[in-house]
C-alpha positions in Angstrom: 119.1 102.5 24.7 119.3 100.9 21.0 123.5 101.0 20.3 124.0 100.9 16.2 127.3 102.6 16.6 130.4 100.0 17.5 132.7 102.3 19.4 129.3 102.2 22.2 129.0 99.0 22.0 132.6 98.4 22.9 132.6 100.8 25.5 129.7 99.6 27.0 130.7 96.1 27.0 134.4 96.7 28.8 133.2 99.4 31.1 130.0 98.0 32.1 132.5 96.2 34.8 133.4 97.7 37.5 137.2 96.2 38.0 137.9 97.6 34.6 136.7 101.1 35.4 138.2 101.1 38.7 141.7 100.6 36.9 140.8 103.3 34.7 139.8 105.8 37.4 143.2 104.6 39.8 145.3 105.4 36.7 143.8 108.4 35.3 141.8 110.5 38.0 143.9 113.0 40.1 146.0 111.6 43.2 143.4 114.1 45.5 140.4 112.6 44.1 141.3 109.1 44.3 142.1 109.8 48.1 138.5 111.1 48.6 136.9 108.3 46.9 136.4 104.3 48.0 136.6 102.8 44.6 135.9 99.3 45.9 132.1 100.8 46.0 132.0 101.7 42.6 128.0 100.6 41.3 127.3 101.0 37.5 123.5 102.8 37.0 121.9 101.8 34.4 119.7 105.4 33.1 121.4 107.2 30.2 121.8 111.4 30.3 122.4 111.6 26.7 120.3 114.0 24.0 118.8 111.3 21.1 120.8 113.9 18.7 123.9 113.3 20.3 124.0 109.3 20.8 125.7 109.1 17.2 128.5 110.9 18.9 128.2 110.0 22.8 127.8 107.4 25.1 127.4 107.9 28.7 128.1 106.0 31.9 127.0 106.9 35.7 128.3 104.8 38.5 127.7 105.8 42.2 131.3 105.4 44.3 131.2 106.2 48.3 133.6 109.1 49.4 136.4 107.6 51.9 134.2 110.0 55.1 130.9 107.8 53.8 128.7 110.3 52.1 127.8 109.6 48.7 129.4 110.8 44.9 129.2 110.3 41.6 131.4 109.6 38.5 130.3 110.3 35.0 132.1 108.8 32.0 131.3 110.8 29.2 132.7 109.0 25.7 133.4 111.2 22.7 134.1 109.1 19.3 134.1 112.4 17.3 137.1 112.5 15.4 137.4 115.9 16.6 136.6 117.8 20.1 133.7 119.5 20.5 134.0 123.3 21.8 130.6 122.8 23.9 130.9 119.7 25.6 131.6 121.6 29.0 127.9 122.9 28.0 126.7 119.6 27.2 128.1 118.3 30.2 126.3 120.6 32.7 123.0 119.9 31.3 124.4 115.9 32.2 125.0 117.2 35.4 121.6 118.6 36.4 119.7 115.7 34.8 121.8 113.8 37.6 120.6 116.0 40.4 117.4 116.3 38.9 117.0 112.4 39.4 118.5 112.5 42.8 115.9 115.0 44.2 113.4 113.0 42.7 114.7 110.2 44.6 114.9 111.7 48.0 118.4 112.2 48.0 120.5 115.1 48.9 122.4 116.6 46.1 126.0 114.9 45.8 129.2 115.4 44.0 129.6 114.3 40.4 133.0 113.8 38.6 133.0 114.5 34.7 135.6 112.3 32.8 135.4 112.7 29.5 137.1 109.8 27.3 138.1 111.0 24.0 139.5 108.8 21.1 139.2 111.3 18.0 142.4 111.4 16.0 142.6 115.5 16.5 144.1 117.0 19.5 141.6 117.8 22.2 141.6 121.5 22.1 138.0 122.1 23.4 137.7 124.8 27.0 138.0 122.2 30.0 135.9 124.7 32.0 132.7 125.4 31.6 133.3 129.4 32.4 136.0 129.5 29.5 132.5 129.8 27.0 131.8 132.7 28.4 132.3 136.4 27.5 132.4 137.8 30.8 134.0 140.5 32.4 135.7 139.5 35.7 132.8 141.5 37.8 130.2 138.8 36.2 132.4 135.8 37.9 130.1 135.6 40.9 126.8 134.7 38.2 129.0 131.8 36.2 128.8 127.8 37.0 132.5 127.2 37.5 133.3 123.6 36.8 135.9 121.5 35.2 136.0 117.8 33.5 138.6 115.4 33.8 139.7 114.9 29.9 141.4 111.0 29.1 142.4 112.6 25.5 144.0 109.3 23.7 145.2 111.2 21.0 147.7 113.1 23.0 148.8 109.8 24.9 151.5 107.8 23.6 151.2 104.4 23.5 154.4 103.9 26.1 152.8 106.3 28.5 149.1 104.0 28.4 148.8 102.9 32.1 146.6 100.0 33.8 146.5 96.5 33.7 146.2 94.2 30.6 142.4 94.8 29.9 142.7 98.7 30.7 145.9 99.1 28.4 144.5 96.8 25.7 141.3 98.4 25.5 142.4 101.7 25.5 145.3 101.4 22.8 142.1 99.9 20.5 140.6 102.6 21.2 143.5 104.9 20.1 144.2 103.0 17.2 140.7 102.4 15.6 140.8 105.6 14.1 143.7 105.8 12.4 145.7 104.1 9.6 147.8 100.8 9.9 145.3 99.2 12.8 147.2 95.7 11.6 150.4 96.3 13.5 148.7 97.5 16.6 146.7 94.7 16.7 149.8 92.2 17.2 150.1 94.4 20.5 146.4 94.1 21.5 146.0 90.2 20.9 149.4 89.9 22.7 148.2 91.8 25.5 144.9 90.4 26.0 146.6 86.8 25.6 147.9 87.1 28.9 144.7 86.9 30.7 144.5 84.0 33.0 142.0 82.0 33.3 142.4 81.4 29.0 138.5 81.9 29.0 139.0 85.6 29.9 141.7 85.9 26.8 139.2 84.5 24.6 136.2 86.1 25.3 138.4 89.8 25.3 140.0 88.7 22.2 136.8 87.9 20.6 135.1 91.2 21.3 137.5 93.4 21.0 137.6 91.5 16.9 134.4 92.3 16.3 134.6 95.5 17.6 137.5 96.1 14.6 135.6 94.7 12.3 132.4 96.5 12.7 134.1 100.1 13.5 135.1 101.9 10.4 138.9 101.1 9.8 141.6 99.6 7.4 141.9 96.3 9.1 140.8 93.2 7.4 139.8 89.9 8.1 142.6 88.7 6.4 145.0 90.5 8.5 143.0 89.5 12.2 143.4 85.8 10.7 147.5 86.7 10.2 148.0 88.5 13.8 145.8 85.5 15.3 148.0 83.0 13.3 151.1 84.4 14.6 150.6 85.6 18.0 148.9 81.4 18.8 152.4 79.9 17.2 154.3 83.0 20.1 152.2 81.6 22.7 151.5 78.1 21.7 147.4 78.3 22.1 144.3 78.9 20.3 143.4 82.6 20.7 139.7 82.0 19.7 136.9 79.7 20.1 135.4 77.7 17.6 132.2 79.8 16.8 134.7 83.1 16.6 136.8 80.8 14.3 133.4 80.3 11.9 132.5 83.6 12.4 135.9 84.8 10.4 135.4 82.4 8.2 132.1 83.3 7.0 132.9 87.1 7.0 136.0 86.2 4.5 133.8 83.8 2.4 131.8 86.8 2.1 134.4 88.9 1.2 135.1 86.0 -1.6 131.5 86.3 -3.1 131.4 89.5 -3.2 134.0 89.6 -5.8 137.4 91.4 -3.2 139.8 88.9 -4.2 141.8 92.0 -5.1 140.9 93.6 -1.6 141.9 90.3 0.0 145.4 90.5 -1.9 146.2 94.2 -0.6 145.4 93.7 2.7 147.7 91.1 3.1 150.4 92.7 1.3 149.4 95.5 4.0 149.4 93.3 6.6 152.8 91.9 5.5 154.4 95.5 5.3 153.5 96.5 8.6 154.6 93.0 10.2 158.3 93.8 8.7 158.4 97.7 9.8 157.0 95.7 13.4 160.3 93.6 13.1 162.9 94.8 11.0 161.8 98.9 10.4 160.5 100.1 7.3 160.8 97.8 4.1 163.3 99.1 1.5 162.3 99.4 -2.6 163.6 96.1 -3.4 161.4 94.2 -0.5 158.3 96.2 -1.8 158.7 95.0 -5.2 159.3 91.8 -3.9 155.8 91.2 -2.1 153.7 93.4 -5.3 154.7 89.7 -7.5 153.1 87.5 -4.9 149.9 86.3 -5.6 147.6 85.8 -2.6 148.8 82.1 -1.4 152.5 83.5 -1.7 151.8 86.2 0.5 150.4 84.4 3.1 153.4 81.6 3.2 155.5 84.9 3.3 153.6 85.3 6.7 155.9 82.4 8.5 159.3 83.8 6.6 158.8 87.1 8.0 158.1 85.1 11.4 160.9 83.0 11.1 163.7 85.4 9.6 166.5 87.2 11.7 166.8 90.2 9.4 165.2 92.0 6.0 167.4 91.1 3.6 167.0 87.4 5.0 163.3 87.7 3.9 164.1 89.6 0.6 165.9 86.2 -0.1 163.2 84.1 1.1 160.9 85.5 -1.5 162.7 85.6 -3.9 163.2 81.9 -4.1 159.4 82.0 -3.0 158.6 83.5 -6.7 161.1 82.5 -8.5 
């Protein structure tokens, strides 16, 4: 299946392993379920469910998983990037459902359980029926002719970030994920990096970092290369190592000399003033009139020496100061 869309490509890439989607399923799949389920037998199919008129909004996963008595289950990760919920996706989902049986019978086997999870990273609440029999008009004395099923819903715009469970990968990649969408991605991103730059061996860090940058880059968002270069600046001095390789290194480079041709010196100068504004609200709170006016008389080399004062000061006013002398 051709991906053009970045959030597929992301979730493809993180979720295409198993130990991340066991960590998802252990933190966000009911306690009965997980009890009937081996998770350690989780096996990622590779066939694809999805309509070619949905795939701009969809991508599906299908991994087999072993029930804990030894017969054999399903679970189906269906991922909505809609930035709003879609009233029919319990519909949508049962046709899912019987393409998976479908395939089954044509295979020989008997007809096995499927979970529905449905991720959803939109930046409206989910509001869409969770049961399939909700979409239907029916009088109580019809029951008996409806498909009654439910899907499990991961709705990250109702999650708050405190409340994101799972280890690093699970927690970074879902608080992308929640923030992609929506303004300000800068300051989450000091959370992300940090996150992922605990990985151990420091190949893993890198090679998480490195995707999950040009994921951001490529999805449809307010961050800028000038702000990943500021987090990536800040969070290797916090950690004391190089965050990406070489070639990643090169490959910012070339997007900002890009940037440069292209004529967005003045796009260049607002996102670090951006970038700037959200690191002081991420230390000190929100930046009063006087530190505003400060960083609009910075020219674009100012700004990003302001970087290391608002790195290296205890307090607001201390970097008010600071930049004031700075532009004196």
């Amino acid at each position: 299946m051709a991906m053009s869309n970045p959030h597929d490509r992301y979730f493809r890439e993180v979720f295409s392993d198993p130990v991340v989607v066991q960590d998802l399923l252990r933190n966000y799949l009911p306690a009965p379920v997980l009890a009937a389920l081996d998770l350690t037998t989780l096996d990622l199919q590779q066939e694809s469910f999805i309509d070619e008129e949905l795939r701009q909004h969809f991508t599906d996963m299908l991994y087999t998983v072993t029930q804990r008595e030894g017969k054999p289950a399903q679970v189906y990760i269906l991922f909505e990037h809609k930035s709003y919920p879609d009233r029919l996706t319990s519909f949508q989902l049962l046709r899912y459902l019987v393409r998976i049986w479908e395939r089954m019978l044509r295979q020989g086997e008997a007809l096995a359980p499927i979970i529905p999870l449905v991720f959803y990273h939109g930046v409206e609440a989910w509001n869409a029926p969770r049961r399939f029999a909700d979409l239907l008009a029916a009088p109580a004395a019809l029951n008996g002719y409806t498909p009654h099923f439910a899907y499990e819903l991961l709705d990250l715009s109702a999650l708050p970030e405190d409340a994101i469970k799972g280890e690093v990968v699970l927690r970074a990649v879902l608080l992308a994920f929640r923030s992609v969408l929506r303004p300000n991605v800068g300051v989450r991103l000091f959370d992300i990096v940090r996150l992922l730059s605990e990985l151990t061996p420091e190949r893993s860090a890198l090679q998480y970092i490195e995707t999950l940058l040009r994921y951001l880059v490529a999805a449809p968002s307010d961050l800028t290369v000038e702000q990943i270069r500021t987090v990536l600046e800040i969070v290797g001095k916090e950690k004391q190592t190089m965050l990406i390789s070489p070639a990643a290194q090169q490959w910012l480079e070339e997007g900002r000399e890009e940037g440069r041709e292209e004529g967005r010196q003045e796009g260049q100068l607002q996102g670090k003033r951006q970038m700037l504004v959200e690191l002081i609200t991420y230390r000190f709170g929100a930046p009063d009139a006087a530190l505003l006016a400060a960083l609009d008389v910075c020219s674009l080399e100012q700004l990003s020496a302001a970087s290391r004062i608002v790195l290296d000061a205890n307090s607001a006013q201390a970097v008010l100061e600071a930049l004031q002398r700075l532009t004196a």
